[in-house]
N, C-alpha and C positions, 0 to 999 in steps of 0.2 A: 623862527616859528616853523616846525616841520607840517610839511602838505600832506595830504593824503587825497586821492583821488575814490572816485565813489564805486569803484571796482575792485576797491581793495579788498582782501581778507576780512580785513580789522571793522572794517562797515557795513552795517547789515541795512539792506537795503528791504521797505516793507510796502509793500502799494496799502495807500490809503487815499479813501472817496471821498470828494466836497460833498458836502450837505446847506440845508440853510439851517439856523437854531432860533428859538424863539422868536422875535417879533422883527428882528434884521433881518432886508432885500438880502444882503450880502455871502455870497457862500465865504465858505467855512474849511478844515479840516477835519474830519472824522476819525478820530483813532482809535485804533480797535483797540476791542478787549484784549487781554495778556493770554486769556484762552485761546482769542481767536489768530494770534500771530500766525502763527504753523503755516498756514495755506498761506498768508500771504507776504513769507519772506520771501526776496528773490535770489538774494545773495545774501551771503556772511550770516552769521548765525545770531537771534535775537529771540533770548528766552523772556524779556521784559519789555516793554518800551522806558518804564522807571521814571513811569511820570502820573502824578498824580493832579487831583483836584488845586486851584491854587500856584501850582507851581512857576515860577520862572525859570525860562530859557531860553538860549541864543538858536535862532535859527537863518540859515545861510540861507539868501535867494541870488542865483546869479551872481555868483562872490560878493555880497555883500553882507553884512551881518548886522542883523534886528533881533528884535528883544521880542517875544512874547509869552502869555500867560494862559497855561490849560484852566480851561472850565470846564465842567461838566454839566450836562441836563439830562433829561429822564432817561435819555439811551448810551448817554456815555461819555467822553471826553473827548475836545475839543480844543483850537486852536483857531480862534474867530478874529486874531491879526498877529502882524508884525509889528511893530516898531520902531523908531531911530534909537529909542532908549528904555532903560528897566523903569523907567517915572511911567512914560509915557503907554508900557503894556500896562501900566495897574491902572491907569487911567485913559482907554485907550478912546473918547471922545475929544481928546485933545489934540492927538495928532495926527499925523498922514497913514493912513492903513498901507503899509507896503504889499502884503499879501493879496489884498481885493486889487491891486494896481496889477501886480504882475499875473493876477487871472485872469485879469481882463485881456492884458497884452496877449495872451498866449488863448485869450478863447475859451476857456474852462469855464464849464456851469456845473449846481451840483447835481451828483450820478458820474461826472466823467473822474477821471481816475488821474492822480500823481505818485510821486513816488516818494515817500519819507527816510533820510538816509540816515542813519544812529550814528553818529562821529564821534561822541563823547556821552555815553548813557547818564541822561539825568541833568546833562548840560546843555549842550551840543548838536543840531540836528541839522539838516539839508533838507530841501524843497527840490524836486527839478521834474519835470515833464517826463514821461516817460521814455526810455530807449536813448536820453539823451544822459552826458556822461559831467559830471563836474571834481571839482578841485576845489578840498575845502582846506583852509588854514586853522590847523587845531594846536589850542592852547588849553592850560586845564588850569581857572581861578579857583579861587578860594570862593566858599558857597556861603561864606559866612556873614553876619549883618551890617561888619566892618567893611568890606568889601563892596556888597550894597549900597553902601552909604556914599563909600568913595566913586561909585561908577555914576551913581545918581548926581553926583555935586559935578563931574566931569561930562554928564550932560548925555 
């Protein structure tokens, strides 16, 4: 499985703000509009983020890989947990929020600022503090519902 490190070329690195969303204590990730990217890439280039309402995807905290699902509410789309699994982002009162865990660790409330890494657009993403540097493990699955099904029965 080839690495890439989050200074590469090939990774566009986007600062993005906790928030809280609806009636959850808990912050959030806030991801910006496709408009609003421009200012806030840091590195590597990111004409999309290529995610929408709904969607599932793997995101890396602290090399580890979790599952979660963008929502959206009145101001735009979000990312209100991690997961151990793709069951557990659709249903995400069932399991361990990884995401509220590691903001906690690191002190993050919403207003303060992380950094979103695009490793696999549409797949694929990083989490990490900012100024700090990580190493993600990219593979590229199949998006299909076969696929889904199989990852879901593997837990």
């Amino acid at each position: 499985m080839p690495r890439v490190p989050s200074d590469d070329e090939s990774v566009a690195s986007v600062r993005v703000t906790l928030a809280r969303s609806g009636g959850t204590r808990q912050p959030c990730v806030r991801l910006p509009d496709d408009a609003d990217l421009e200012g806030r890439v840091e590195s590597g280039s990111c004409a999309s983020l290529s995610l929408a309402d709904g969607d599932l995807v793997r995101v890396v905290i602290d090399r580890e890989e979790y599952h979660a699902r963008v929502v959206a509410d009145a101001t735009g789309r979000l990312i209100r947990g991690a997961f151990d699994s793709r069951r557990l982002a659709r249903t995400p009162g069932e399991g361990e929020n990884r995401l509220t865990e590691w903001l906690a660790e690191h002190d993050r409330e919403p207003g303060d600022g992380v950094v979103l890494d695009v490793v696999v657009p549409g797949d694929q993403y990083g989490l990490r503090i900012p100024g700090e540097r990580a190493v993600y493990d990219t593979r590229r699955g199949p998006r299909s519902s076969l696929a889904d099904i199989a990852e879901d029965l593997d837990g």
